[in-house]
C-alpha positions as CSV (number, residue, x, y, z in Angstrom):
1,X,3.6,-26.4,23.2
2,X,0.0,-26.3,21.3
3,X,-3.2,-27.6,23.5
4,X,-4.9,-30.9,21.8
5,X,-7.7,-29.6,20.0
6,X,-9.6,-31.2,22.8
7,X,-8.5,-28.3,25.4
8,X,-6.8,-28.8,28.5
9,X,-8.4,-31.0,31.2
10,X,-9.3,-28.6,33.8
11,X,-10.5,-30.5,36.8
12,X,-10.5,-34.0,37.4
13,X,-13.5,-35.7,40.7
14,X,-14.1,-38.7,42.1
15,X,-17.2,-39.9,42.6
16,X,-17.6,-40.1,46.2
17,X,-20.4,-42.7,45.9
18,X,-18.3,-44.8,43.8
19,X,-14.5,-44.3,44.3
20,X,-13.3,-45.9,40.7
21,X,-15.3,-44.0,39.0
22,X,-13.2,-40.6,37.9
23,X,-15.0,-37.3,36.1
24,X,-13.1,-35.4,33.8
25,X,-13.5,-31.6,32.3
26,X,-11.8,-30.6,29.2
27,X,-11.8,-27.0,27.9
28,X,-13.6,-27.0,25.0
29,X,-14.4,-30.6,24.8
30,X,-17.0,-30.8,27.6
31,X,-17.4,-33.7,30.4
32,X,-16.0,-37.0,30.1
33,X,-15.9,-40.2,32.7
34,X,-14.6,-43.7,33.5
35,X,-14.5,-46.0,35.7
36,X,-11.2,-47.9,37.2
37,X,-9.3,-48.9,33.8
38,X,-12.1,-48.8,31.6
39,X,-12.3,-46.1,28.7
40,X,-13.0,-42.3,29.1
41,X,-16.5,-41.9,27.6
42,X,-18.2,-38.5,26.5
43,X,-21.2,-37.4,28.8
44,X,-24.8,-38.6,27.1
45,X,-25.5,-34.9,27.0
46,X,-23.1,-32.2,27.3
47,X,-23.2,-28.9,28.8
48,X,-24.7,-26.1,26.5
49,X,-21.3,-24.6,25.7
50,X,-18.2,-27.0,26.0
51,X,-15.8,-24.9,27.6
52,X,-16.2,-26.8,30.8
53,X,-13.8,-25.3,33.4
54,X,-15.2,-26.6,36.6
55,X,-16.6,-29.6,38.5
56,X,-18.0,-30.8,42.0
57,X,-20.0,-33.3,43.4
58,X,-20.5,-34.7,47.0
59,X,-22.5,-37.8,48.3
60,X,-26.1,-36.8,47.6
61,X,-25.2,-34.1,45.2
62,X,-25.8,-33.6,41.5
63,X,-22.6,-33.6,39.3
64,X,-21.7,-29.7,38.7
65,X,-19.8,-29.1,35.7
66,X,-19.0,-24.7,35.5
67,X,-19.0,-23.6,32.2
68,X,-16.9,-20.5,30.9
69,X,-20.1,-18.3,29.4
70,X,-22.6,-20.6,29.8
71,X,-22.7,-20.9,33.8
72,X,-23.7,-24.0,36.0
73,X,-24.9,-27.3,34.2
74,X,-25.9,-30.5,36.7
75,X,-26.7,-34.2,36.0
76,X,-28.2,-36.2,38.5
77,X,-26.3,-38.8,40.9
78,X,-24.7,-41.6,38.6
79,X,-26.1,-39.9,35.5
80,X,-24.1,-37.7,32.5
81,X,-27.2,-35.9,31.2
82,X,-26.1,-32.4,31.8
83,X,-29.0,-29.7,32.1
84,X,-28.6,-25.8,32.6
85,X,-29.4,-25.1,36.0
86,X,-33.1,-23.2,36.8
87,X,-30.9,-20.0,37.7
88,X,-27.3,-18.6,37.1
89,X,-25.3,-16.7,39.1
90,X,-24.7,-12.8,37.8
91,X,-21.7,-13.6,36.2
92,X,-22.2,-17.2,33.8
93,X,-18.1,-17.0,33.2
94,X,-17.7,-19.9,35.9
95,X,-13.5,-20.6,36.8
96,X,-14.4,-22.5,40.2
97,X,-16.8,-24.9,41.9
98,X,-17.1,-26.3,45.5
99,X,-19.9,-27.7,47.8
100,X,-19.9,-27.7,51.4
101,X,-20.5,-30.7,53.7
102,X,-24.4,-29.1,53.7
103,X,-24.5,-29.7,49.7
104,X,-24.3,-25.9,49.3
105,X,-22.9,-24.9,46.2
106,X,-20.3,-21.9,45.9
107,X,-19.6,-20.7,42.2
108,X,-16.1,-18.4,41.4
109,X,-17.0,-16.3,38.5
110,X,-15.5,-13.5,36.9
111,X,-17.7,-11.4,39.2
112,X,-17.5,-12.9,42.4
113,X,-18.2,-15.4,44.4
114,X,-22.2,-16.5,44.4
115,X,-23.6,-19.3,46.7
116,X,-26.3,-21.4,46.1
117,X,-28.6,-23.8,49.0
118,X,-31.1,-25.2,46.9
119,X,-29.3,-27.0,43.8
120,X,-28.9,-23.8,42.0
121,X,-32.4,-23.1,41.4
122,X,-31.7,-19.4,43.4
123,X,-28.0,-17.6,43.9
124,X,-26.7,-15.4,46.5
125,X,-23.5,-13.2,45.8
126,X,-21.2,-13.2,48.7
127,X,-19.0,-10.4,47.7
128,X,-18.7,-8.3,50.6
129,X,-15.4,-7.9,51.6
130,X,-13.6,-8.9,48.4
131,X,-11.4,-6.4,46.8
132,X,-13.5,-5.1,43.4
């Protein structure tokens, strides 16, 4: 069957500060959230590029949201005003997020695996090992 022209949701999150409150990335149609029965609503301001294929967020954390081409957007705690991160990792085609219990962000790309300790304003690959 055909995708809604909206794209596929491609990773749901719960707000760990606020358990009714649920995030939602759609492929192609950006971030969107709600809270316990209430409506989905559009993020004030999206990501640059819409194809949003990743999210995280822990307690203390911004809101992630991985972009395929446009790498890491974050908005701050309780906020949907997505802005680019200061740095990207090499490879800006992101297919996975995840944070640690530190806050430390991890980034699956089409290149590897890239880590990031200081709210992706710098990025470490951590390739070694990994089969090329």
């Amino acid at each position: 069957p055909a995708c809604p022209p909206s794209g596929p949701t491609s990773q749901l999150v719960v707000d760990p500060d606020m358990s009714t409150m649920l995030y939602a990335s759609l492929d192609g149609a950006g971030v969107f959230s709600k809270t316990g029965s209430g409506n989905w609503t559009a993020a004030s301001a999206q990501p640059g590029n819409l194809q949003v294929r990743a999210l995280a967020r822990k307690s203390g954390t911004p809101l992630y949201a991985g972009t395929y081409g446009s790498g890491v957007y974050k908005a701050a705690a309780g906020n949907t005003v997505f802005a680019a991160c200061t740095a990207q990792p090499a490879s800006q085609y992101i297919l996975s997020l995840a944070l640690d219990a530190s806050g430390k962000l991890y980034a699956g790309t089409e290149a590897g695996v890239f880590a990031s300790s200081d709210q992706c304003a710098t990025w470490t690959p951590m390739n070694t090992g990994l089969p090329n």
